[in-house]
N, C-alpha and C positions, 0 to 999 in steps of 0.2 A: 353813074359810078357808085356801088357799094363803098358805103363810109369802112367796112368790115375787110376789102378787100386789101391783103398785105401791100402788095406789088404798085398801089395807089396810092396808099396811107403811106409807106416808103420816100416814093416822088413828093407828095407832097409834102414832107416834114423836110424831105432834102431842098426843096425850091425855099422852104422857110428858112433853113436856119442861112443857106448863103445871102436871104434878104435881108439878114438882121446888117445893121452900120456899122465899119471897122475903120480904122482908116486905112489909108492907100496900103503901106505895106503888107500889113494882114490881108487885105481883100487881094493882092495878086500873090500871096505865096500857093502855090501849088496843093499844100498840104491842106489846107483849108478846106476845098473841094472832096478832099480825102477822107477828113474826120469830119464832115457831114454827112457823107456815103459811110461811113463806121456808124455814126452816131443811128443814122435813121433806117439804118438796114436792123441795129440792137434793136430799137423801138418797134420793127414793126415782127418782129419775130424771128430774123432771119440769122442765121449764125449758131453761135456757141456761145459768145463772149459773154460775161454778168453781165449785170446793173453797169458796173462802173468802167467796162471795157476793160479790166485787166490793170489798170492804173492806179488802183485804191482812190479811198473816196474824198480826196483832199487834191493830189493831181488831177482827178476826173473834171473837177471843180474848175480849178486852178485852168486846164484845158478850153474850157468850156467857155470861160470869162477872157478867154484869149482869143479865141475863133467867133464867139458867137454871144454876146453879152445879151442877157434878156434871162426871159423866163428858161430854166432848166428842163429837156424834155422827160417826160416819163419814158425811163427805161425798163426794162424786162427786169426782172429779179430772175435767178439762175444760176445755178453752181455748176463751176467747173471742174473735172477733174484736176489734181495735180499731178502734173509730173517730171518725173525726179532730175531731167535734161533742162528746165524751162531757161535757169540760172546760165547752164551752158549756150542756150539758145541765144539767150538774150546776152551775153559776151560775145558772142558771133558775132550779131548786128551790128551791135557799139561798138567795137573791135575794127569794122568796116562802114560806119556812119560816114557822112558827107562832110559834117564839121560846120552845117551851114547854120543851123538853127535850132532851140531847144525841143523842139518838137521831136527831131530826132531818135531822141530818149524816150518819148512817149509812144514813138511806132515801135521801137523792139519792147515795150514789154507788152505791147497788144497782140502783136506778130506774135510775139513766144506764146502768150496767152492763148490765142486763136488754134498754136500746133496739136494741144488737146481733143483739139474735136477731129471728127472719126470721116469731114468730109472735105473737097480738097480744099487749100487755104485760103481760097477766096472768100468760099462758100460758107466758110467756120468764121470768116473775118466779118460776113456781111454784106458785103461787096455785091454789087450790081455784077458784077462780070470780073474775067480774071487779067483782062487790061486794066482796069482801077488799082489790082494785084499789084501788075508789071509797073507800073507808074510809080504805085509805094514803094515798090522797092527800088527801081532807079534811082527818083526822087531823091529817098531817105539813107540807099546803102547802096551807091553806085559799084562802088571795089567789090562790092559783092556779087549785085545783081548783073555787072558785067561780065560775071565768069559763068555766067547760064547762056553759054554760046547753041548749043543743041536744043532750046526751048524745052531742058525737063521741067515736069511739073516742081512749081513752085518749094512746096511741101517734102516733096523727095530732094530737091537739089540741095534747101536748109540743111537734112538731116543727114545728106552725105556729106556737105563742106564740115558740121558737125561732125562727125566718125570722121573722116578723114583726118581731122585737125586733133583727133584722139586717139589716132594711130588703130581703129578699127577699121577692119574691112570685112563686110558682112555681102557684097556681091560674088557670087560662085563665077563669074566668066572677068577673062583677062582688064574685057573693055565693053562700056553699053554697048555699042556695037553688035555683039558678040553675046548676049545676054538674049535670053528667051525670055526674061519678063520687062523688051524694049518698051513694045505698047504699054504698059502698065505704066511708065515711066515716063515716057514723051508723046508729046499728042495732045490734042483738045479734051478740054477739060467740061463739058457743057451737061 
């Protein structure tokens, strides 16, 4: 195995950090497994997200000592663009959190964070695949992630329930259905 290879260096910082000792609650919350696939997909290159995952450097922390106490991993250093919906973004999520756990709050400013990047939201989150996607969001924003009945991409559904809930409507046909940029919007995301 190349020590250099991403896709290895990834697995393997992801099999570390869920071996670090939690106790029982922490080790079966779902999320757990979530924000070490965030964590070690930042570290080994993959995404968009900074250093601190979008959560400044005090949550990141805070984060960190919750899921995985030990040594801090070296993250990527990296700037984001801003953009001017992220606010809106992130009221969506928590708007439609699950209400189960404070982590919650840490996935929608990661999610928002991640909508910056230019590729779809798995792949700007870091994410092994974009089931780890589908999980975060059932997981963390069920009211939401349950209204993605037609499996549109993740990234377009965010930014329609956002326009929608803002009284825009930027699609030219009545209904996806009915729309010639269907594929572009539903379908495999690989």
């Amino acid at each position: 195995m190349n020590a250099t290879d991403p896709i290895a260096m990834r697995a393997t910082l992801h099999n570390d950090l869920l071996r670090r000792q939690v106790d029982t609650a922490v080790a079966s919350d779902p999320n757990r497994a979530l924000f070490a696939s965030l964590v070690a997909g930042q570290c080994a290159g993959f995404g968009c997200l900074p250093a601190d995952l979008g959560l400044g450097a005090v949550a990141f922390v805070r984060m960190l000592n919750h899921f995985f106490p030990g040594p801090v991993p070296r993250t990527i250093a990296r700037e984001v663009e801003d953009i001017p919906e992220w606010a809106d973004l992130q009221k969506l999520l928590l708007d439609h959190r699950n209400r189960r756990h404070r982590a919650e709050e840490w996935m929608a400013d990661i999610v928002a964070t991640a909508c910056a990047g230019r590729d779809h939201l798995w792949q700007d989150l870091g994410l092994a695949n974009r089931g780890e996607l589908s999980a975060l969001l059932k997981h963390n924003f069920f009211p939401l992630a349950g209204q993605n009945t037609g499996d549109m991409k993740w990234k377009k559904f965010l930014y329609k329930q956002f326009c929608e809930a803002e009284g825009i409507y930027v699609c030219p046909a009545p209904s996806c259905g009915e729309c010639a940029e269907h594929s572009k919007c539903f379908g495999p995301e690989e």
